[in-house]
C-alpha positions in Angstrom: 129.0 42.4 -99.7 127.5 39.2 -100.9 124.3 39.9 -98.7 124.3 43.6 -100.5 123.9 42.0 -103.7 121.8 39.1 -103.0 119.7 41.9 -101.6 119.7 44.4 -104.2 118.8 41.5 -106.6 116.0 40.1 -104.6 114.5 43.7 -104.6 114.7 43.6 -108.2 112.7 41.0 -109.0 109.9 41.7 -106.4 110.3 45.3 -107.8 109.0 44.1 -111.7 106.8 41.7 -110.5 104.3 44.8 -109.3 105.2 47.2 -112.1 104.3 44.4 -114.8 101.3 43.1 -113.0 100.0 46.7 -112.3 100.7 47.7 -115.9 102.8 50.6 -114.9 100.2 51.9 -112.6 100.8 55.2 -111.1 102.5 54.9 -108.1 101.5 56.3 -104.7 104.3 58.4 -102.5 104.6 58.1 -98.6 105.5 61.1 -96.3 106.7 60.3 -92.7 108.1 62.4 -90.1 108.3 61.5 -86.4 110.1 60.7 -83.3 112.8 57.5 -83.0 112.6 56.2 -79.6 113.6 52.9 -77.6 117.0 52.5 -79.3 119.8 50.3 -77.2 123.1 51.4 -76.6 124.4 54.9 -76.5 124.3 57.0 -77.2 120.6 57.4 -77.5 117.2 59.2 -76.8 116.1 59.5 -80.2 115.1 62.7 -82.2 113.7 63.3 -85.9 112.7 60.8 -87.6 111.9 60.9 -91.8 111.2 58.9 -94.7 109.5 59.3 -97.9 108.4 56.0 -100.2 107.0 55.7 -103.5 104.9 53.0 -103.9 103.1 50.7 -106.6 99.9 48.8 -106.4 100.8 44.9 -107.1 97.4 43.1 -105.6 94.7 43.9 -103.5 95.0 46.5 -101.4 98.8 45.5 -101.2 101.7 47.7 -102.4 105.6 47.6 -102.9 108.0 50.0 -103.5 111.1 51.9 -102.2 111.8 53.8 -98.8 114.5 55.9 -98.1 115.0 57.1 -94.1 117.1 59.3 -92.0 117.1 59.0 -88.4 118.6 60.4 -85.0 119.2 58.0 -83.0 120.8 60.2 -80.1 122.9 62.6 -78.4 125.7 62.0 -75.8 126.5 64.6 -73.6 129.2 64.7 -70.9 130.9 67.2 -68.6 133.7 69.2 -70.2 136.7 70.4 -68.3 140.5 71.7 -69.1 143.1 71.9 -65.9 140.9 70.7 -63.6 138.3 73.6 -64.2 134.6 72.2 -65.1 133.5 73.8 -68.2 130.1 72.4 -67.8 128.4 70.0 -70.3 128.9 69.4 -73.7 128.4 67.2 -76.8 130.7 64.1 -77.1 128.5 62.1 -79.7 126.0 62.6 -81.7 124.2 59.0 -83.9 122.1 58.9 -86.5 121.0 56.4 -89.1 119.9 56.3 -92.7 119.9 54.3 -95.6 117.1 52.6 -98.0 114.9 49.5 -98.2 112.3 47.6 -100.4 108.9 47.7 -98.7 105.8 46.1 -99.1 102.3 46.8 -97.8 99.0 45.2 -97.0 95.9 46.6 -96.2 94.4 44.2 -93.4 90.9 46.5 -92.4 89.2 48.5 -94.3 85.8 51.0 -92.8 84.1 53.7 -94.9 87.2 56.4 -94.4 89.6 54.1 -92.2 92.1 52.1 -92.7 94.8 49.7 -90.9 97.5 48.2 -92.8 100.9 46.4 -91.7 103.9 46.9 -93.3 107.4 45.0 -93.9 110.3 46.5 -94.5 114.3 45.0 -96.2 117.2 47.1 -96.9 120.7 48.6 -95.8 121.5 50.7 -92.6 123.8 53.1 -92.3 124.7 54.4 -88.4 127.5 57.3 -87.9 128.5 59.1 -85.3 130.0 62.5 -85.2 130.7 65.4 -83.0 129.6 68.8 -83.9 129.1 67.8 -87.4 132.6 66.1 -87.4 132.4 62.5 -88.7 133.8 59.8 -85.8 132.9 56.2 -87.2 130.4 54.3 -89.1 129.4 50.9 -89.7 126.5 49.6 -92.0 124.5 46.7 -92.2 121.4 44.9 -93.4 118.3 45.3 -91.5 114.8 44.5 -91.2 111.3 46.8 -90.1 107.9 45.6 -89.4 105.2 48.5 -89.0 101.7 48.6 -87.9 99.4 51.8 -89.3 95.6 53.5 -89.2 95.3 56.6 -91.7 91.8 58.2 -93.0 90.8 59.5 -96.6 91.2 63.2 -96.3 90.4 63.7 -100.0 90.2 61.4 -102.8 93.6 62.3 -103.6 95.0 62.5 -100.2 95.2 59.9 -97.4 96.7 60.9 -93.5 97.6 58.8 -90.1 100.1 57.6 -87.9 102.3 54.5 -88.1 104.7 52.8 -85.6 107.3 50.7 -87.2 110.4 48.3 -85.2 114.0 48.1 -86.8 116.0 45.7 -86.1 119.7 45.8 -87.5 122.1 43.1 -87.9 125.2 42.8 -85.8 128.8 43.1 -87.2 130.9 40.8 -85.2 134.1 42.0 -87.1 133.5 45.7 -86.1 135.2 47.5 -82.8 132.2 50.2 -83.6 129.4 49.8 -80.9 126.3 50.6 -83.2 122.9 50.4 -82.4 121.2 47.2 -83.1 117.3 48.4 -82.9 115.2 50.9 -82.4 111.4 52.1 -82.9 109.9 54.7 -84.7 106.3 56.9 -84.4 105.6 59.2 -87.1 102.3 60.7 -88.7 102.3 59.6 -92.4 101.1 61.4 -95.2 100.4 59.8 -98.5 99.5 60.8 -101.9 97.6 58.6 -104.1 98.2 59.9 -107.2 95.9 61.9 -110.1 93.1 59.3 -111.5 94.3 58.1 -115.2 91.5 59.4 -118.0 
């Protein structure tokens, strides 16, 4: 809990700190969706993975905001049988992870219509498992992401690419619930940069 709320009032800070220094510049908003791969334990084999991120300006070619992120980690699937009989296979576990996190941005190359940026990532991690929809266990935790990007102007309104990003989750030693502890994501990012100020 204490690491919740040193969090949370870390973020705050570093949250005014761009608003004031960008005058309460319009903010730009991040779509992502992709695949989660790489994840350890099981179950795992990723799936859909989706975030979306509005984001202020707060130095050159820099940014911070606000993410918020859903994603499958996996599905375990084992054979099913009653008196003896196999019944074939069927879902024992499905995982999935979600939560939200301050994030900051740089821009570190900059061509005529590309761009490459890297990106950092602190927050809170929620994994569950269910079956068929039916909640089994959770556990939650704070975790880091580090992301590396290349998007192109589409318009002068509209920018779109693909960024790879690592999370890495902290362990709970107290818990009996085997969670993941990191994982990688690939998604094509779209991102709105907002309607020029008169």
């Amino acid at each position: 809990m204490k690491s919740l709320v040193s969090l949370l009032l870390l973020g705050a800070v570093l949250f005014a700190a761009p608003r004031t220094a960008a005058a309460f510049s319009q903010p730009t908003l991040d779509l992502t969706v992709g695949k989660s791969f790489a994840m350890n334990h099981e179950p795992s084999g990723g799936g859909l993975s989706a975030a979306i991120a509005p984001m202020w300006p707060f130095a050159n070619h820099a940014r911070f905001g606000v993410a918020l992120f859903a994603d499958d980690i996996g599905t375990a699937i084992d054979p099913l049988a009653a008196d003896g009989s196999d019944l074939g296979m069927a879902e024992s576990r499905h995982r999935w992870a979600w939560g939200g996190a301050w994030r900051g941005d740089a821009d570190v190359m900059r061509g005529k219509r590309w761009v490459a940026n890297v990106s950092g990532s602190m927050g809170w991690w929620r994994v569950e498992d269910d079956r068929s929809g039916r909640f089994l266990a959770a556990a939650g935790s704070v975790g880091v992401a580090a992301g590396l990007g290349i998007r192109r102007h589409m318009t002068p309104h509209h920018d779109a690419g693909l960024v790879v990003r690592w999370h890495e989750l902290t362990s709970d030693r107290h818990s009996t619930f085997r969670r993941v502890d990191h994982y990688a994501t690939a998604s094509l990012e779209w991102r709105w940069l907002g309607t020029p100020r008169p």
